[in-house]
C-alpha positions as CSV (number, residue, x, y, z in Angstrom):
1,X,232.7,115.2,163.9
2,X,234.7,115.4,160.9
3,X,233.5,114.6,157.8
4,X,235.0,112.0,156.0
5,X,234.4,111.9,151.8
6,X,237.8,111.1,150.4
7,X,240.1,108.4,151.5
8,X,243.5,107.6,150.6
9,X,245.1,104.6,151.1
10,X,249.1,104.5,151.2
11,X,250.6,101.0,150.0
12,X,248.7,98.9,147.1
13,X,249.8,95.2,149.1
14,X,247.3,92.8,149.8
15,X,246.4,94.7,152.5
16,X,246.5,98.3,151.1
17,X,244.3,96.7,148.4
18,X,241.5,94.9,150.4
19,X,241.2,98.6,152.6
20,X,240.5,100.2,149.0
21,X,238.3,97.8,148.8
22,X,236.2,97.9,151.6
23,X,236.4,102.2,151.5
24,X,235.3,102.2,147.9
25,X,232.2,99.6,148.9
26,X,231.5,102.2,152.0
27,X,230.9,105.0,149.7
28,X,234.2,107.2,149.6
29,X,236.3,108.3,147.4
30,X,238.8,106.5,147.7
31,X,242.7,106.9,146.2
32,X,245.2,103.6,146.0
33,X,248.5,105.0,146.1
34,X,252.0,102.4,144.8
35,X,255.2,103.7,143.8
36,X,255.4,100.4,141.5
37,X,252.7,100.9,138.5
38,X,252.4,96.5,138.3
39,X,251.2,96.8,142.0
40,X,248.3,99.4,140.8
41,X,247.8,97.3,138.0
42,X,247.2,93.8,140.2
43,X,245.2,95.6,142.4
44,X,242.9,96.9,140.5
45,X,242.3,93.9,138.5
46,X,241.8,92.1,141.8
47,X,239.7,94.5,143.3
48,X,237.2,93.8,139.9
49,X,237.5,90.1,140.9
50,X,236.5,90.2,144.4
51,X,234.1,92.7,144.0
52,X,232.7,90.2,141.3
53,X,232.8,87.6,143.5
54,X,230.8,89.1,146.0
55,X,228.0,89.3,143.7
56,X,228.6,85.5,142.7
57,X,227.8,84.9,145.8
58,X,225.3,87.3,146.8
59,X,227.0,89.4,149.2
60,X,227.0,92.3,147.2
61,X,224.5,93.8,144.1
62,X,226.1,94.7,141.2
63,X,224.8,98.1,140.9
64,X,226.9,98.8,144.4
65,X,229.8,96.7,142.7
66,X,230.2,98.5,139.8
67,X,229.7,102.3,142.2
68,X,232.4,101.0,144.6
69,X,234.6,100.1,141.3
70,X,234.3,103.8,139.9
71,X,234.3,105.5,143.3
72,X,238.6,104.0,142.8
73,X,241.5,105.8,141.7
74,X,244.9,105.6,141.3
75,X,247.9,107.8,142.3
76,X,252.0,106.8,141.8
77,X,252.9,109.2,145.0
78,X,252.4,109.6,148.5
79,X,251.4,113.7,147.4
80,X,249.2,113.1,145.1
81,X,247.2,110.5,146.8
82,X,247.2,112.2,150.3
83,X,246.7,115.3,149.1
84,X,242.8,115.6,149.0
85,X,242.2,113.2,151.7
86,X,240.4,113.3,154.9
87,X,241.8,110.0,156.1
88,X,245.1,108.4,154.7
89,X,245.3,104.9,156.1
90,X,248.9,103.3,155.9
91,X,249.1,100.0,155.0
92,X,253.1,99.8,154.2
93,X,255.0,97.0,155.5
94,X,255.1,96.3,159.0
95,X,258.6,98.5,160.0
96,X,259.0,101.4,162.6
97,X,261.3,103.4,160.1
98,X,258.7,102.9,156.9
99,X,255.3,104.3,159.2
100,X,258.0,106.8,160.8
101,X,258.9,108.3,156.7
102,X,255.3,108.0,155.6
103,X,253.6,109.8,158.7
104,X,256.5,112.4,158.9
105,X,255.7,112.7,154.9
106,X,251.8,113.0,155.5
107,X,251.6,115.7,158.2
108,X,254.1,117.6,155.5
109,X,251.4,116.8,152.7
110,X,247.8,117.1,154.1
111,X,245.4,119.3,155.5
112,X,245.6,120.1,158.8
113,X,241.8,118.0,159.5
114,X,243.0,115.4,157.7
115,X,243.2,112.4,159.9
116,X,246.1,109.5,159.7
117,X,245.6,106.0,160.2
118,X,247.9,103.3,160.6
119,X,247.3,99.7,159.6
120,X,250.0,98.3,162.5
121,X,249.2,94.9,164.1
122,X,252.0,95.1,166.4
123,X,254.0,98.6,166.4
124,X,252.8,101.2,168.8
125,X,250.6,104.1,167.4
126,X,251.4,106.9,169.6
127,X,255.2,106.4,168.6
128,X,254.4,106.9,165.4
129,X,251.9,109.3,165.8
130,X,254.7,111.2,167.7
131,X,256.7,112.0,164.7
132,X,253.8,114.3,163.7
133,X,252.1,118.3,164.8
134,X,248.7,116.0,165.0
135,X,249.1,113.7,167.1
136,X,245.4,114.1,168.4
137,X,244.1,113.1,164.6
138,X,246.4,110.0,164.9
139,X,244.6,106.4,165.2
140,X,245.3,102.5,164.4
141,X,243.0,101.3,162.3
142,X,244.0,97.2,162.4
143,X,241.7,94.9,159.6
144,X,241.6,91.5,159.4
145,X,243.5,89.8,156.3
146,X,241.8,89.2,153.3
147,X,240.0,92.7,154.1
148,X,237.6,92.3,152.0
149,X,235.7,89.2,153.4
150,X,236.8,89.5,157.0
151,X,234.9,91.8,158.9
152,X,236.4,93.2,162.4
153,X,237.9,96.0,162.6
154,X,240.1,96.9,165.5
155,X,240.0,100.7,166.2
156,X,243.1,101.4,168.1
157,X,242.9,104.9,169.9
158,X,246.9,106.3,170.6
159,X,247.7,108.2,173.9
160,X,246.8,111.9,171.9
161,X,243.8,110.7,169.8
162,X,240.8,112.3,170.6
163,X,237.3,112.0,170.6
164,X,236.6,113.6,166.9
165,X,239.0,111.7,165.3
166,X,238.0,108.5,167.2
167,X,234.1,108.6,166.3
168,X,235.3,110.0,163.0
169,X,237.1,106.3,162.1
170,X,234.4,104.7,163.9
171,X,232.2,105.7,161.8
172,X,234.2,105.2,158.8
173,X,234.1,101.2,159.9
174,X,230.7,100.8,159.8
175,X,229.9,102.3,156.6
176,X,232.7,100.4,155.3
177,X,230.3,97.4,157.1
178,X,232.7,96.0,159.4
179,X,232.5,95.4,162.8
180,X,234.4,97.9,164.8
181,X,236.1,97.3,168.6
182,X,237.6,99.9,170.0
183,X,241.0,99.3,171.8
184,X,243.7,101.3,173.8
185,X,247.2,101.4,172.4
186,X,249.9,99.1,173.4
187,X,252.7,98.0,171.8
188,X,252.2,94.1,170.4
189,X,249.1,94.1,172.5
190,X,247.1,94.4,169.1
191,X,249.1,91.3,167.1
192,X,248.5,88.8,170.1
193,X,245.0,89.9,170.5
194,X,244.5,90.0,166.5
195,X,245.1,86.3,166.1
196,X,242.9,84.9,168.7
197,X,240.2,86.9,166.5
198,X,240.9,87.2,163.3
């Protein structure tokens, strides 16, 4: 199975932000990519607060707090995020043409093992996966909004994914302590199913 140390994470939204999150708290490396330097800036200082929070309240020690905190860092380009990563998760807005540019860019930028996840709730992953030579290390990875407090994780497996890169992102979920359901791809299948869960 592949091994999994670094993440990147594509888009510092509320989204992008709350994946960072959870991949920091799992125990990767993980790298919060914005072209904006304000987004990089709020989402670190939100990160702090949550991860603060979740102390407050028990959830969390501090001593794993303050190790997910460190484990973050901080890139201003798709390259130099994605670059060193064994999964890039996409969490850009939710637009055929953006995921289309960003995976086209990816499969340019990364290692040939590096696996690509998209955040889509409703888009259909083996399109987008099509636009790449690696279509087989292509998956959906679909979290719950806020990330960091809601805990399923919808794995969604495209037409070409196989069974590395599948237990590979399984496995990434439950470090990063969510609770993982696998699902086949189909296009707005996800978003209808997502709100009857989430």
């Amino acid at each position: 199975m592949t091994e999994v140390r670094t993440v990147a994470v594509i888009g510092a939204g509320f989204m992008g932000r709350g994946i960072a999150h959870a991949a920091a708290l799992g125990g990767y490396r993980t790298i919060l990519e914005d072209l904006l330097p304000n987004a990089l800036r709020k989402a670190e200082t939100e990160i702090r607060a949550n991860l603060d929070k979740a102390v407050e309240l028990g959830k969390v020690n501090a001593t794993d707090a303050d190790a997910a905190f460190s484990r973050l860092e901080y890139a201003g380009s798709v390259d130099q995020a994605a670059r060193e990563a064994d999964l890039v998760i996409e969490a850009v807005p939710e637009e055929m043409e953006s995921k289309l540019e960003i995976f086209t860019m990816l499969d340019k930028i990364c290692r040939p093992t590096t696996i690509l996840a998209s955040n889509t709730s409703s888009l259909s992953v083996t399109e987008i996966a099509s636009v790449t030579y690696r279509a087989k290390k292509c998956v959906g990875m679909r979290f719950c909004n806020p990330v960091h407090t809601m805990k399923l994780l919808e794995i969604v497996r495209a037409l070409e994914t196989d069974d590395d890169t599948l237990a590979a992102v399984v496995e990434v979920g439950k470090r990063m302590r969510m609770e993982v359901v696998v699902i086949k791809d189909a296009q707005g299948f996800v978003a209808s199913h997502q709100q009857q869960r989430c």
